[in-house]
N, C-alpha and C positions, 0 to 999 in steps of 0.2 A: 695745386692743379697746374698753374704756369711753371713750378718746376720740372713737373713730370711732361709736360709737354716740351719742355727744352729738352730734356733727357732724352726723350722721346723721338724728338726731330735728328740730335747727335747719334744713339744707336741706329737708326736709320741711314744715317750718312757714311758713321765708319761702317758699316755695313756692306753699304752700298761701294764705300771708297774700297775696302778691303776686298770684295770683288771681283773691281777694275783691275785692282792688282795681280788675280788670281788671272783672272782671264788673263792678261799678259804674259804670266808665266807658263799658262797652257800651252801657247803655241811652241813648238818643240826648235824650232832656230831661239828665239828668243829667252826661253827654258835656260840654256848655257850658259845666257851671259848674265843672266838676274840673280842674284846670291838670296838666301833664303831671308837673311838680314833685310833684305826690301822690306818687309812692313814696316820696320823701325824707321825706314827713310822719311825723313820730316819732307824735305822736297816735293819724294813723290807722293806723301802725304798730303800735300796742298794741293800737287795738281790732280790727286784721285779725286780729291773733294772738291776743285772746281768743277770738274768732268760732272762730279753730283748731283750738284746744285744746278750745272747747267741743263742739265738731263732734268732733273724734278720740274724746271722752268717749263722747258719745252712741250714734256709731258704734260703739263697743266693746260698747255692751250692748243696744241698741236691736235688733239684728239676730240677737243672740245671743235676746232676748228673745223674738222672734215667732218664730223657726223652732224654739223648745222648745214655746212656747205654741202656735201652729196647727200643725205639722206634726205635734208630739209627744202634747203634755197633751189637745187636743183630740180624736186620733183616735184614743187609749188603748181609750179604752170602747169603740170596734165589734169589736175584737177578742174574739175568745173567749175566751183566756187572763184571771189576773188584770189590775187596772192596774199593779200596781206590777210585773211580769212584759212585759205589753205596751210599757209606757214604755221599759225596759230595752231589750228586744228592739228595738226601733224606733230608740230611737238609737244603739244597735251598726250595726245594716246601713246606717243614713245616714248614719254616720259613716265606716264603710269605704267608703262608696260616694264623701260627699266629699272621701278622702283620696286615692281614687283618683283622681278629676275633678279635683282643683285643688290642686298640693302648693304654689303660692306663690313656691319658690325660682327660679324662671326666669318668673316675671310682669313681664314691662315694665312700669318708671314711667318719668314726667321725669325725676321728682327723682334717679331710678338713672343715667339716661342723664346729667343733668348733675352729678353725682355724680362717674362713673367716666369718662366722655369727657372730658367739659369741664373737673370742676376735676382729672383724674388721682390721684384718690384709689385707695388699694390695692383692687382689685374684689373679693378674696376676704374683708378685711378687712369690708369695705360691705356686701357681700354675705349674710355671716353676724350682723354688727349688725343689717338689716334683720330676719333671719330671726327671731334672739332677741326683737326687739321683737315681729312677728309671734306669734309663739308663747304669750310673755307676754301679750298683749293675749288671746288663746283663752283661756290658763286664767284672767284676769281677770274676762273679759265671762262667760262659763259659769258658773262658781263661784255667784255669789248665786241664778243660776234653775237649776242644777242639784239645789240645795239645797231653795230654794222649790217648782219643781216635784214634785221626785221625793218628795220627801216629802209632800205633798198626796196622791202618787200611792200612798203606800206602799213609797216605796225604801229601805233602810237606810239612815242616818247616813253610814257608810262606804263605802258604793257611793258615794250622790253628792258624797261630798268628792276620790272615782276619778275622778268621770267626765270632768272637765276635764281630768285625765293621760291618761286615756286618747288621748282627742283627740287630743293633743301629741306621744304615743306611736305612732298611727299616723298622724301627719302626716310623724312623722323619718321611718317606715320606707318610710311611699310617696315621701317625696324622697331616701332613701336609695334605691332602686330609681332614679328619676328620672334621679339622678345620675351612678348603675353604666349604665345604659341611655345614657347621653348619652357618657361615657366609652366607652364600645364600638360605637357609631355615629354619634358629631359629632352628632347631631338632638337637641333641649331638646325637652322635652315641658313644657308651661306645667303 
């Protein structure tokens, strides 16, 4: 399983890196001077893959950041209740709500499709290493503003060091359901 999740994590990056690369030869000034030979570039191999990794970072918090800060920390106060009551409240229901809308496990990528088509890697193996990564990235990117916010807001210590399991917790169970659901009528629900 830790191999395929290495595997896993690497198709995903030269993916991502090869790309970077493509997009740069998009543009039609730049098209001219890039020789087709670029992908072989160790170079600019390393800096697609910094570019990567830097992007997967930011991704991981950057999105987690705004949807605590304007959906949540922002619209606290028009509420009647307390904030540290309001905040709670609010990300329970949008949180059930986007466990419902979007469990992950059956999200088309490339990098899945040529993953489990094209190099014949085990799909159930892939499948579940994407998931754990997924998952890990949630209580990553949550954790520091779950902290920062709720606490601003007046949350317990111990509620917001929850609320990233939470998440996680009803991410399993609405892909749990997903999954039973798909098992008794062949249809994926993304």
């Amino acid at each position: 399983m830790i191999e395929t999740f290495i595997t896993s994590f690497r198709l995903k990056n030269t993916y991502k890196a090869n790309g970077i690369i493509y997009s740069l030869k998009s543009i039609p000034v730049i098209n001219r001077l890039l020789p087709v030979s670029l992908y072989r570039s160790q170079g600019l191999k390393i800096f697609a893959n910094f570019v990567s990794i830097l992007w997967e970072i930011i991704s991981m918090f950057l999105g987690k950041l705004l949807y605590l800060f304007i959906i949540i920390f922002l619209l606290k106060d028009h509420m009647k209740s307390s904030p540290a009551n309001s905040f709670m409240h609010m990300f329970f229901f949008l949180t059930i709500t986007g466990g419902f809308l979007s469990t992950h496990i059956f999200h088309p990528t490339r990098d899945k499709y040529y993953a489990i088509f094209l190099m014949r890697m085990n799909a159930r193996e892939y499948t579940l290493s994407n998931y754990f990564y997924f998952l890990l990235r949630i209580v990553v990117g949550f954790l520091p503003f779950t902290m920062l916010l709720g606490q601003l807001s007046g949350v317990p210590t111990v509620v917001c060091l929850l609320m990233p399991l939470f998440v996680v917790s009803v991410k399993l169970i609405f892909t749990a359901l997903a999954l039973h659901d798909y098992v008794r009528t062949g249809h994926a629900k993304k």
